[in-house]
MDAnalysis code that builds the backbone (N, CA, C; Angstrom):
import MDAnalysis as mda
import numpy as np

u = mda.Universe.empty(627, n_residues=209, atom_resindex=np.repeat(np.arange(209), 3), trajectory=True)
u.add_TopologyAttr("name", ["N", "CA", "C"] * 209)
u.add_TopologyAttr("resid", np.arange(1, 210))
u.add_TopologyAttr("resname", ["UNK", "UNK", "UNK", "UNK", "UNK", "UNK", "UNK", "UNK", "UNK", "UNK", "UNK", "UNK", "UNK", "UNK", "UNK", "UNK", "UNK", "UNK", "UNK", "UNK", "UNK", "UNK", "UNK", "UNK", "UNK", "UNK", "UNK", "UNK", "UNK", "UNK", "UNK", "UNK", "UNK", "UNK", "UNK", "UNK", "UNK", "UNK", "UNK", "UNK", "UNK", "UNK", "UNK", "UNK", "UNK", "UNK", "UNK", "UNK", "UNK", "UNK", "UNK", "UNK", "UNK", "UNK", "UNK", "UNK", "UNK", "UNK", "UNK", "UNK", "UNK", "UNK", "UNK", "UNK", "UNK", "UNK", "UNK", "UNK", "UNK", "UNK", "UNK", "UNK", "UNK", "UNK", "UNK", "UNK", "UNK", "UNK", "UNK", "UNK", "UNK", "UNK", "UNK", "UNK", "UNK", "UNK", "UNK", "UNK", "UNK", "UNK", "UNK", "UNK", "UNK", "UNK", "UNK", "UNK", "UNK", "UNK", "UNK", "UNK", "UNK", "UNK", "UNK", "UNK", "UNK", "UNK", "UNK", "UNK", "UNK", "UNK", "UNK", "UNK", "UNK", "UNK", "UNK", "UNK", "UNK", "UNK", "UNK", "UNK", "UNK", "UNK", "UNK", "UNK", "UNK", "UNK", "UNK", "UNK", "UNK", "UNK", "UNK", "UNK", "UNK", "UNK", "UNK", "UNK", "UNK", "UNK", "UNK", "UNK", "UNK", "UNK", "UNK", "UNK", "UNK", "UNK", "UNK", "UNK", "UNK", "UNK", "UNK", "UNK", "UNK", "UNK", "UNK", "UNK", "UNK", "UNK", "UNK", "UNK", "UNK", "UNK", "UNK", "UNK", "UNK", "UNK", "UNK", "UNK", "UNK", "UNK", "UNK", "UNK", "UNK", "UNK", "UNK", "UNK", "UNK", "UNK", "UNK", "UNK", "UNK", "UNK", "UNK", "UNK", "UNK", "UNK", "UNK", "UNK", "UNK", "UNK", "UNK", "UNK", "UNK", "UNK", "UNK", "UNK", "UNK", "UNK", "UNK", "UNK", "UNK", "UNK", "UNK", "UNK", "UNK", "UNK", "UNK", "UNK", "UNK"])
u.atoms.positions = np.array([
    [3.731, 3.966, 20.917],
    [2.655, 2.977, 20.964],
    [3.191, 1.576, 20.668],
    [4.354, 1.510, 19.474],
    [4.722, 0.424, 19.386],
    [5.393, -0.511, 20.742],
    [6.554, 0.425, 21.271],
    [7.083, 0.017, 22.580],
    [6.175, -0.355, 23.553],
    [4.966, 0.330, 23.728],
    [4.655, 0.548, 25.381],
    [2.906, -1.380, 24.767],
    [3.010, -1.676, 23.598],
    [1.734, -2.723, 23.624],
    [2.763, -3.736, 24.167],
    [2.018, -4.860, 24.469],
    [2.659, -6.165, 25.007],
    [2.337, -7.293, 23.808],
    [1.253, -7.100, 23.366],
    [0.877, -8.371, 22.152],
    [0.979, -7.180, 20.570],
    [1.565, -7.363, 19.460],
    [1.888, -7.020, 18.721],
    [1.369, -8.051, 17.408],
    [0.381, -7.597, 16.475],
    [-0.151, -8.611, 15.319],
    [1.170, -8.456, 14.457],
    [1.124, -9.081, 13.365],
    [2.015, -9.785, 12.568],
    [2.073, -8.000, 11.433],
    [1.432, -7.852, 11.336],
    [1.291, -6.532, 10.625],
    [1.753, -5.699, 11.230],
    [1.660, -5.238, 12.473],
    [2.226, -4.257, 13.293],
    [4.086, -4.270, 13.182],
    [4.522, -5.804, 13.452],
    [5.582, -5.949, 13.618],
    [6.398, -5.885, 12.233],
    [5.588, -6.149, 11.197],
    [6.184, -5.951, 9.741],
    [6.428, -4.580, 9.590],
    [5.234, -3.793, 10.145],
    [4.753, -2.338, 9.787],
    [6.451, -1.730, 10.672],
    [6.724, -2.056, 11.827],
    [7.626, -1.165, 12.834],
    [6.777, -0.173, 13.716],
    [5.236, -0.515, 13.168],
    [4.357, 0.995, 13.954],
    [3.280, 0.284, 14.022],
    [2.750, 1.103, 15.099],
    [0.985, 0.693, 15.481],
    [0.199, 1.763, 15.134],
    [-0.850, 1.656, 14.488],
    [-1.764, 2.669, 14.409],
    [-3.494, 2.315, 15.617],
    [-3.380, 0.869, 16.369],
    [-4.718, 1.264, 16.800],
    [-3.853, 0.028, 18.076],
    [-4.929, 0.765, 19.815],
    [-4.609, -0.067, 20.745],
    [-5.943, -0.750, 21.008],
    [-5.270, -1.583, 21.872],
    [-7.163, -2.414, 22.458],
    [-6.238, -2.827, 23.845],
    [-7.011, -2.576, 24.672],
    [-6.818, -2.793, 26.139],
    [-8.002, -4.019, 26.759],
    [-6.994, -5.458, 27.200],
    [-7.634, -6.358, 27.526],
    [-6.658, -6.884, 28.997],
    [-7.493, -6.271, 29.948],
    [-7.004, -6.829, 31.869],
    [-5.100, -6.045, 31.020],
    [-4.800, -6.543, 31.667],
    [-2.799, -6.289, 31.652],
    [-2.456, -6.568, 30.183],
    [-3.488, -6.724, 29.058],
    [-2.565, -7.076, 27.408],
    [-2.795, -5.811, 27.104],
    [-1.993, -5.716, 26.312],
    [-2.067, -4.460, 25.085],
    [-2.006, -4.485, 24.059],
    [-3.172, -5.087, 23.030],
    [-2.951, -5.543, 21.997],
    [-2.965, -4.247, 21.322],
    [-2.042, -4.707, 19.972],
    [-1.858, -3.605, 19.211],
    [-1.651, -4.120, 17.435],
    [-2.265, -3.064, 16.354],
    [-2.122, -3.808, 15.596],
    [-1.985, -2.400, 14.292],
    [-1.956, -2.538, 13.047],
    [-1.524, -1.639, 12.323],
    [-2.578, -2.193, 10.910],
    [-3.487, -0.935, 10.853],
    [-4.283, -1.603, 9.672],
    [-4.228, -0.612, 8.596],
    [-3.384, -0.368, 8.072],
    [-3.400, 0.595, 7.162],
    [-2.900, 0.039, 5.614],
    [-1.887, -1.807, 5.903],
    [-2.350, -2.691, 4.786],
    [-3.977, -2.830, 4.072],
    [-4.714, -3.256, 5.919],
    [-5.703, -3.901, 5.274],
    [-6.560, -2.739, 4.761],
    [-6.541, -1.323, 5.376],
    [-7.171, -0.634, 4.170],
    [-6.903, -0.485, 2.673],
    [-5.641, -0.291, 2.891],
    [-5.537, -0.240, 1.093],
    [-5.927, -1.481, 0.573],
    [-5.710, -2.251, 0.945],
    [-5.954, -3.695, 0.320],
    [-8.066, -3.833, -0.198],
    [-8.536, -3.247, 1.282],
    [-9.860, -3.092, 0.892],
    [-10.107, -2.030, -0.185],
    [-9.428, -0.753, 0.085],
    [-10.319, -0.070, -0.672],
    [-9.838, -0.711, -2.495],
    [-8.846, -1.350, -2.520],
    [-8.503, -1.756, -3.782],
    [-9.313, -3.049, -4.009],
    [-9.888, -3.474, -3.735],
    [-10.552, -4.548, -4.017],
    [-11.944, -4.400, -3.927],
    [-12.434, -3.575, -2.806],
    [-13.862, -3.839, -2.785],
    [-14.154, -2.709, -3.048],
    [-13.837, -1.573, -2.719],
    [-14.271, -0.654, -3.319],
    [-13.771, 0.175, -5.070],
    [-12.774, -0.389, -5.553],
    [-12.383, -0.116, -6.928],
    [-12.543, -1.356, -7.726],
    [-12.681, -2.325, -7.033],
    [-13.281, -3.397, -7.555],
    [-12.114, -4.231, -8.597],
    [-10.833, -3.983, -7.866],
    [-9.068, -4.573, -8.550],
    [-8.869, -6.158, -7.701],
    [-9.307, -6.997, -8.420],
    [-8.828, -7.826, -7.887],
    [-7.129, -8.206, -7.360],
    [-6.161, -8.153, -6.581],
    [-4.880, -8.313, -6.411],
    [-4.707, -9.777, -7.193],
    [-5.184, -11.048, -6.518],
    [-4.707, -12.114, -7.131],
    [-4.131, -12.147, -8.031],
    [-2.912, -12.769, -8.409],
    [-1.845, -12.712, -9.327],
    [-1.741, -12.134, -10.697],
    [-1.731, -10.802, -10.104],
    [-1.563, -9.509, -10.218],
    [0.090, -9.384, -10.151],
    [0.841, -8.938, -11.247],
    [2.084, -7.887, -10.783],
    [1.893, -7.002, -10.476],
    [2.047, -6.552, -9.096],
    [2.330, -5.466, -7.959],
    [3.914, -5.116, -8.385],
    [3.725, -3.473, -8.292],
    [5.327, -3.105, -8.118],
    [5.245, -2.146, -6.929],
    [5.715, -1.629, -5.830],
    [5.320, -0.932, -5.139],
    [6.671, -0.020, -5.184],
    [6.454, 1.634, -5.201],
    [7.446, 2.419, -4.827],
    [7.749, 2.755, -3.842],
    [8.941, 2.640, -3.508],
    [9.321, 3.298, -1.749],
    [9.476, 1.954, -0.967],
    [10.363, 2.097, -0.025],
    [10.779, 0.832, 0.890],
    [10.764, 1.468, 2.417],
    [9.832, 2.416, 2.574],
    [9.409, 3.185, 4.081],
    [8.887, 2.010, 4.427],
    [8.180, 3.112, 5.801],
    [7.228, 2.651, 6.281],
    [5.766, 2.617, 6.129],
    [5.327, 3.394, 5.020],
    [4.114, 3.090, 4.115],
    [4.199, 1.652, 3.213],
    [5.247, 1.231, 3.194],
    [5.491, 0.213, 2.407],
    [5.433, -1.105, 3.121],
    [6.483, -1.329, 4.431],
    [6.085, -2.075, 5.131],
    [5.170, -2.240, 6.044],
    [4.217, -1.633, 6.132],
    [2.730, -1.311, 6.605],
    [1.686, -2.366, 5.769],
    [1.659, -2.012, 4.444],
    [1.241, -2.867, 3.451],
    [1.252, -3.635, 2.759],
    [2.865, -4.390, 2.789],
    [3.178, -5.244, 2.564],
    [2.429, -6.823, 2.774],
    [2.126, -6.906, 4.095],
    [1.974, -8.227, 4.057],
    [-0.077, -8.626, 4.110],
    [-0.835, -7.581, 4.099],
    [-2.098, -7.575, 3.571],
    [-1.980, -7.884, 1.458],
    [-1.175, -7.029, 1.503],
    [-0.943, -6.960, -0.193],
    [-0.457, -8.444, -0.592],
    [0.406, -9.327, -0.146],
    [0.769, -10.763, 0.121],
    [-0.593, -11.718, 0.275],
    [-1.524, -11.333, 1.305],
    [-2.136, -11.748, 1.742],
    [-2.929, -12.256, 0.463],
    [-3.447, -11.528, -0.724],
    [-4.273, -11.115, -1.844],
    [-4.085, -12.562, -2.601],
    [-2.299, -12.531, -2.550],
    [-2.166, -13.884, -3.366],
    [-1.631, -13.508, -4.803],
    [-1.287, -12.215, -5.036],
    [-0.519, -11.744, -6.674],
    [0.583, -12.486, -6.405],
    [1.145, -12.529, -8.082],
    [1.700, -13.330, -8.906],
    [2.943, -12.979, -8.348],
    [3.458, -11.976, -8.075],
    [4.606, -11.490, -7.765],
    [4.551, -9.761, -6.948],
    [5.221, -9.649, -5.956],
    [5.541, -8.373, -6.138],
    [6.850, -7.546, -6.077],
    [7.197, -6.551, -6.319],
    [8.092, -5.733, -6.838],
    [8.431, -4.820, -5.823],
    [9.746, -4.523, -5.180],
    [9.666, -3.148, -4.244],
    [10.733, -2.730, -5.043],
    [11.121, -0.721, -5.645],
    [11.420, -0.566, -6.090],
    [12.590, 0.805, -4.930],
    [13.208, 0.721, -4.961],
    [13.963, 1.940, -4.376],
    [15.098, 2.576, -4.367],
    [15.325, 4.214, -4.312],
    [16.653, 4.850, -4.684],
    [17.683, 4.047, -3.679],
    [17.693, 3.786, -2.494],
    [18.903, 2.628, -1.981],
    [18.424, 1.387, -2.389],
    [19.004, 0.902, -3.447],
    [18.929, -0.459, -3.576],
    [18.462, -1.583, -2.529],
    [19.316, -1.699, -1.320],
    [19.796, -2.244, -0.688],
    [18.938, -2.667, 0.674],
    [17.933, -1.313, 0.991],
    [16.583, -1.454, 1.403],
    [15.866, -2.017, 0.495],
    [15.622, -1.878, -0.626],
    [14.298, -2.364, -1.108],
    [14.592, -3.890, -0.593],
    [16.039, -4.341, -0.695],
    [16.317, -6.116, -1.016],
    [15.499, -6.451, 0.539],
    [16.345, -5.706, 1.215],
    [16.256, -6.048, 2.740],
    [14.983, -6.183, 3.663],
    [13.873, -5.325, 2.756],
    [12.441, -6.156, 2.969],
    [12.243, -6.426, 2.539],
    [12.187, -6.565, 0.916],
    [11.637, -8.151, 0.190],
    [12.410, -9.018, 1.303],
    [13.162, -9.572, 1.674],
    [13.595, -10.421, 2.311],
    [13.117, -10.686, 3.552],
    [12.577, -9.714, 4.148],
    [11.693, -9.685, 5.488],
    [10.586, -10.162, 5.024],
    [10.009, -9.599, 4.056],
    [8.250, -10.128, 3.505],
    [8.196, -11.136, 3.458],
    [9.406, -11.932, 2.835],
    [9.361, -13.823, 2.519],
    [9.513, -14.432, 3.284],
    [10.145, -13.910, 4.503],
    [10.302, -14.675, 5.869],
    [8.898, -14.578, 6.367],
    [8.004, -13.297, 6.379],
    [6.911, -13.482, 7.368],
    [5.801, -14.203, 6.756],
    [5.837, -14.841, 5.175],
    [5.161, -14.983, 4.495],
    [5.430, -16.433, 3.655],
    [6.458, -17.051, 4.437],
    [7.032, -18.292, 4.067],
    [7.136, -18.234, 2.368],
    [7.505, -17.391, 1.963],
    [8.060, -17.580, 0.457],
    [6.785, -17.576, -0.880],
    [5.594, -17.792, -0.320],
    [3.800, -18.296, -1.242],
    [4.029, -17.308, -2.542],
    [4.467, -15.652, -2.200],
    [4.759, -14.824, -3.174],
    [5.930, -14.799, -3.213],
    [6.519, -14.478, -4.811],
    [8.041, -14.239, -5.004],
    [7.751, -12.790, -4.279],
    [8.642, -11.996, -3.514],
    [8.972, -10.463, -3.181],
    [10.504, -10.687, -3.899],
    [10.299, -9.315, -4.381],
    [12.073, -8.841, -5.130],
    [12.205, -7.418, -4.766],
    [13.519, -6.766, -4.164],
    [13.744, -5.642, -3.906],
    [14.691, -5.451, -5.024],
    [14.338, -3.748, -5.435],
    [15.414, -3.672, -7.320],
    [15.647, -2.116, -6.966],
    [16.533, -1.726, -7.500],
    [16.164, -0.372, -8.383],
    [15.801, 0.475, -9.088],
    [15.634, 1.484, -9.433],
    [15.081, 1.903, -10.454],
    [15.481, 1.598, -11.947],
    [16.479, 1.275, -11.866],
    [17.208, 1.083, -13.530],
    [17.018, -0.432, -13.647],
    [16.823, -0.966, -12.805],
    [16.353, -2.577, -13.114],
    [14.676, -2.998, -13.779],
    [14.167, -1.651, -13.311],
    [12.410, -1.394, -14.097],
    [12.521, -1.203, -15.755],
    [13.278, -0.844, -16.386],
    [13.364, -0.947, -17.527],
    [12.989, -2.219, -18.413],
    [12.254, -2.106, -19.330],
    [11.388, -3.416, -20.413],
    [10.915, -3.753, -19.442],
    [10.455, -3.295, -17.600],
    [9.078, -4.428, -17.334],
    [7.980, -3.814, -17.096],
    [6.925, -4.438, -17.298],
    [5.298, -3.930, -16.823],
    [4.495, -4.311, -15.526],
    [3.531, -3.799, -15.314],
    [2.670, -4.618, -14.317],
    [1.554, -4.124, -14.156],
    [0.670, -5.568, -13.481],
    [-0.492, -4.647, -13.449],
    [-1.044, -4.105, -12.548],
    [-0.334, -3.625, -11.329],
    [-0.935, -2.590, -10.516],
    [0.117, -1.957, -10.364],
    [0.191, -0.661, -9.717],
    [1.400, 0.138, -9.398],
    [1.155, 0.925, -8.505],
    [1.766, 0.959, -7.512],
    [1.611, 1.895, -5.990],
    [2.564, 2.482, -5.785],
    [2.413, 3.760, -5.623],
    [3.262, 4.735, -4.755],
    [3.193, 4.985, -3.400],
    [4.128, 4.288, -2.368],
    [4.563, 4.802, -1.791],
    [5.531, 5.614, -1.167],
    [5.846, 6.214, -2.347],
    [7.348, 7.072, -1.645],
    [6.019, 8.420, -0.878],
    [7.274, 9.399, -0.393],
    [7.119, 10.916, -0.236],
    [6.787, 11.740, -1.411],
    [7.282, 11.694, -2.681],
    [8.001, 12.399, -3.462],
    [6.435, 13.314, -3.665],
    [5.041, 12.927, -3.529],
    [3.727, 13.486, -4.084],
    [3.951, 14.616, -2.854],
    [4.241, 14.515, -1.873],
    [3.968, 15.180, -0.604],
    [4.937, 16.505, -1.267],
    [6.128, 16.487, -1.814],
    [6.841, 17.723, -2.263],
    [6.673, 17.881, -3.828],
    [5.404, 17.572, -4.306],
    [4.896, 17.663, -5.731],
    [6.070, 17.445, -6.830],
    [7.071, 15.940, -6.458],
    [8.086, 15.191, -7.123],
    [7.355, 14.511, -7.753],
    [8.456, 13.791, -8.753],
    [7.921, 12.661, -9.549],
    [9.014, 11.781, -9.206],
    [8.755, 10.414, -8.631],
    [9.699, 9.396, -8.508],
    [10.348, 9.250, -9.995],
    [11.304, 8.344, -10.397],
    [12.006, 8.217, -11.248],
    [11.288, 6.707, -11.822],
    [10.496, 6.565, -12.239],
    [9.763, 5.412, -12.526],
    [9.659, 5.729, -14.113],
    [10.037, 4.375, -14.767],
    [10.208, 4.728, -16.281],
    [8.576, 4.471, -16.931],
    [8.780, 5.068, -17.707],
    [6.916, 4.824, -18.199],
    [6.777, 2.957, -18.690],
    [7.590, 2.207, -19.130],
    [7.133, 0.971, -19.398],
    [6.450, 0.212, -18.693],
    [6.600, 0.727, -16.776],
    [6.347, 0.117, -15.415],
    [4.594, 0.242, -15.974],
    [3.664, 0.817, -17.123],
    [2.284, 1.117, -17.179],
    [2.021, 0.431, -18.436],
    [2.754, -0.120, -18.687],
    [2.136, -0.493, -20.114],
    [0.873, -1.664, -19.781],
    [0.726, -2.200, -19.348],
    [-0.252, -3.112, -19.174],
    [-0.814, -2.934, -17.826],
    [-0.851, -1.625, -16.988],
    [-1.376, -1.345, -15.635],
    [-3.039, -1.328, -16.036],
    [-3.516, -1.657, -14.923],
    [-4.966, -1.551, -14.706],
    [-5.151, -0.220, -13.577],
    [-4.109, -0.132, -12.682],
    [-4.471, 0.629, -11.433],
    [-3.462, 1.477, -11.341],
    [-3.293, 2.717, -11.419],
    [-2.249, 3.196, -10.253],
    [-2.738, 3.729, -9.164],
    [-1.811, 3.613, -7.995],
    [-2.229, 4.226, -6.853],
    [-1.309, 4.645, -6.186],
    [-1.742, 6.100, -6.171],
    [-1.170, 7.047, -5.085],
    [-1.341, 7.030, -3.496],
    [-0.809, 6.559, -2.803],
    [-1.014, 6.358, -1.356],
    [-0.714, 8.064, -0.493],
    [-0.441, 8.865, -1.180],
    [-0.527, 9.895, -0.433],
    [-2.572, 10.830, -1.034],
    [-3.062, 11.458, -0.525],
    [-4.241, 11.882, -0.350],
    [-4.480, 13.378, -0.274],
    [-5.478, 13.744, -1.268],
    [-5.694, 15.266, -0.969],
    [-4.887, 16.084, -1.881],
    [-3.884, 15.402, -2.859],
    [-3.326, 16.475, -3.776],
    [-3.666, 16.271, -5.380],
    [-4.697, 15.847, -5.229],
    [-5.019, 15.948, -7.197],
    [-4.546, 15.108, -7.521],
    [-4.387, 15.310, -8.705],
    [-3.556, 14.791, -9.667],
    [-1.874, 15.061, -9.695],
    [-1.139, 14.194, -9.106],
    [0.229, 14.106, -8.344],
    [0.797, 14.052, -9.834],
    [1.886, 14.277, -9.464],
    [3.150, 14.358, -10.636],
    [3.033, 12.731, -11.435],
    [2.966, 11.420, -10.306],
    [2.669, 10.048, -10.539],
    [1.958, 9.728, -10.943],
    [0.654, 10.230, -10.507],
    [-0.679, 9.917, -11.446],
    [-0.970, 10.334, -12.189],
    [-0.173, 11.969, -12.726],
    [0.103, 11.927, -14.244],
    [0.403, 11.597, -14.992],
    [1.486, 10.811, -14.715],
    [2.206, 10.443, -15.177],
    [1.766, 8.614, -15.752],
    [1.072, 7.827, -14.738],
    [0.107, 6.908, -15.194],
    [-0.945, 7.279, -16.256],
    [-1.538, 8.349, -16.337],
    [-2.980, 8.691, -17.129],
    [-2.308, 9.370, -18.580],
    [-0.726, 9.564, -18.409],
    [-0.466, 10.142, -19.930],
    [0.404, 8.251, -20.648],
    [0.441, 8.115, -19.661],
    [0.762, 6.610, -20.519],
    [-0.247, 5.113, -20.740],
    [-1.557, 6.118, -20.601],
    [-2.440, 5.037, -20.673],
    [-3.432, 4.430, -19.609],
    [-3.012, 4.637, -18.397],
    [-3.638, 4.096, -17.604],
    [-5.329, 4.585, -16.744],
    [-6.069, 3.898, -16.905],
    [-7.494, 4.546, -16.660],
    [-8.005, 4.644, -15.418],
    [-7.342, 3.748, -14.682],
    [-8.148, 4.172, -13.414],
    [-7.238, 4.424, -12.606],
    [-7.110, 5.414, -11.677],
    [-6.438, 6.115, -10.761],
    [-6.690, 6.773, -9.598],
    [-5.986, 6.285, -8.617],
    [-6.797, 6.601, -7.260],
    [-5.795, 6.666, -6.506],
    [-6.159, 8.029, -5.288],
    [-5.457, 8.150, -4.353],
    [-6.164, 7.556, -2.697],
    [-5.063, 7.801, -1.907],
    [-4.995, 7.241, -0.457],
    [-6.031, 7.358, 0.572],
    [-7.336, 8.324, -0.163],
    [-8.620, 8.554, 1.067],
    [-9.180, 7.476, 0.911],
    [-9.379, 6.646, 0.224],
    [-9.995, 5.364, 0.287],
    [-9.309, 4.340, 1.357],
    [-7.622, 4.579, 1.470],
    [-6.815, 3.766, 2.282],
    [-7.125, 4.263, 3.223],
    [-7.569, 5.365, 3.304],
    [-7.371, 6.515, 5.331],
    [-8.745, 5.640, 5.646],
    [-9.710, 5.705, 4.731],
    [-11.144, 5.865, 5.544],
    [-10.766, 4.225, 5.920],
    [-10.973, 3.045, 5.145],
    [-11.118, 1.903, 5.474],
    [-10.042, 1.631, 6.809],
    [-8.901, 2.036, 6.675],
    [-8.023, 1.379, 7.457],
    [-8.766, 2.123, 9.285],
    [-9.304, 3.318, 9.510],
    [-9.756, 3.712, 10.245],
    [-11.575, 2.473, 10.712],
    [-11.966, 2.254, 9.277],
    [-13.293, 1.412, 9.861],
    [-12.944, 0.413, 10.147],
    [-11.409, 0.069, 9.343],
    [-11.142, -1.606, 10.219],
    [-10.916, -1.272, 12.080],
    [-10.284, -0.706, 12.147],
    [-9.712, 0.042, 13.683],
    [-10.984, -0.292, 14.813],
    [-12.579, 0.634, 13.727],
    [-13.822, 0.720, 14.328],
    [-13.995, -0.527, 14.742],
    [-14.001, -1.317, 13.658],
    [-14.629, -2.855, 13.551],
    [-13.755, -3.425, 14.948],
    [-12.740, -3.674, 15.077],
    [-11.681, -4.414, 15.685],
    [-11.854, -3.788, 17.547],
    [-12.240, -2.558, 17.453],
    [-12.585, -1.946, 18.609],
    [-14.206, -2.285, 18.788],
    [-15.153, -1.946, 18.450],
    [-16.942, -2.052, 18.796],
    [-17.523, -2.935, 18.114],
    [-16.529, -4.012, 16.908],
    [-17.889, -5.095, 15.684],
    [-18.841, -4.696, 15.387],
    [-18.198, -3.398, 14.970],
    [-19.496, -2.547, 14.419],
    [-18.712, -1.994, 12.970],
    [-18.501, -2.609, 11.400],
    [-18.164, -2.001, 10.098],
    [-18.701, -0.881, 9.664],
    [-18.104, 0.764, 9.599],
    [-19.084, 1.173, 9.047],
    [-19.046, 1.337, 7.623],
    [-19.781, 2.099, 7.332],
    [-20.266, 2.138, 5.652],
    [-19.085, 3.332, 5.176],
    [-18.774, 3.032, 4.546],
    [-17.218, 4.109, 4.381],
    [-17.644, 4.794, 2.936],
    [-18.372, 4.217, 2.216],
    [-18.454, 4.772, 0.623],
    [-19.279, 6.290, 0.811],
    [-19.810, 6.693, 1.362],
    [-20.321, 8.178, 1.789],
    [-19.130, 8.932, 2.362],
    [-18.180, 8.551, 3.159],
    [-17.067, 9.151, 3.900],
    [-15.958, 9.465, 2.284],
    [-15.900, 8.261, 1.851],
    [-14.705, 8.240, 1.209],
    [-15.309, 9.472, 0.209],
    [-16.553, 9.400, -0.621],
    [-16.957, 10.189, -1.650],
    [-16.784, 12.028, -1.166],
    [-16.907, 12.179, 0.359],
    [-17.182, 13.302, 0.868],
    [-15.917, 14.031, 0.594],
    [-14.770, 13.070, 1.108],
    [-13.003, 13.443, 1.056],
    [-12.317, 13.563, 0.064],
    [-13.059, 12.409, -1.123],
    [-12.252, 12.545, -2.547],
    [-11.845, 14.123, -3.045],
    [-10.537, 14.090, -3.140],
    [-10.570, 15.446, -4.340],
    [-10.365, 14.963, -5.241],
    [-10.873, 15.611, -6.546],
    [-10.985, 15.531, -8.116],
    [-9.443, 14.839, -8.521],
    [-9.435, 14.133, -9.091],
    [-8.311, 13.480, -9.528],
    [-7.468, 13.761, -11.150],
    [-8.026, 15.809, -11.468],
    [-7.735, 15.880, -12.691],
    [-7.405, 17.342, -12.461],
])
């Protein structure tokens, strides 16, 4: 899908992937909203403001650069990409500041560079929930968290979000909130028609304990 659109949004091209087409005469617009869901369901529906906010985000995939530049968009104080190759994490922080003219600091680190710091949101995007892992994230990364979030969906209470709720942290939420919105943005962008997602999302939630 990515190859075969002709017009590509700024998100898509950050992302490396398209998740929705729109067919206009010979264009093929194409665009990737699976930032702007998480970004919604973290704001309007959990009610987290981002604004300068420390963001640390885990994983330097493509869940990561998907969301990257909606999460920018918010306007936090800083954000954080954290990953087992060093060397990726740097290499899109460095992409993010280019598409984003520099407004947020982005820093790509390692894991042993998280030591003595905090923040106040924290996202997982690695794999590691999908094979019921625990990333290597030191507990200090929660000392002053308001949010964690699990971007994978449908498995409880993940090794990560245990791992947030035994060091304090109260509110915790996984990725059906990101599936449903990023799908009603898709709706919206295809028919201008928003739908009401808080009945969808409540239907999908599993128990988070």
């Amino acid at each position: 899908a990515f190859a075969y659109a002709t017009d590509l949004a700024p998100s898509a091209q950050m992302a490396g992937a398209v998740n929705a087409l729109k067919f206009d005469g010979d264009r093929i617009l194409a665009d990737n909203f699976d930032g702007i869901g998480l970004t919604r369901d973290v704001t309007h529906n959990l009610g987290v403001p981002l604004a300068n906010k420390r963001v640390l985000i885990l994983g330097a995939g493509g869940a990561t650069r998907g969301a990257l530049l909606p999460i920018l968009a918010q306007g936090p104080a800083e954000v954080v990409i954290v990953n087992r190759t060093v060397a990726k994490a740097e290499e899109l922080a460095q992409l993010a500041c280019k598409h984003q003219s520099g407004a947020v600091p982005v820093h790509g680190v390692g894991y042993a560079d998280l030591r003595a710091r905090s923040f106040d949101v924290v996202f997982n995007a690695t794999s590691a929930s999908l094979r019921g892992e625990l990333p290597p994230v030191p507990v200090c990364v929660f000392a002053d968290c308001s949010l964690a979030y699990e971007l994978a969906y449908g498995k409880g209470l993940t090794p990560f979000l245990r791992l947030a709720a035994n060091s304090g942290v109260r509110l915790l939420a996984d990725g059906v909130g990101m599936l449903t919105e990023q799908a009603a943005e898709a709706f919206y962008w295809w028919r201008g028609v928003r739908p009401d997602t808080s009945r969808l999302i409540a239907q999908l939630t599993v128990p988070l304990d």
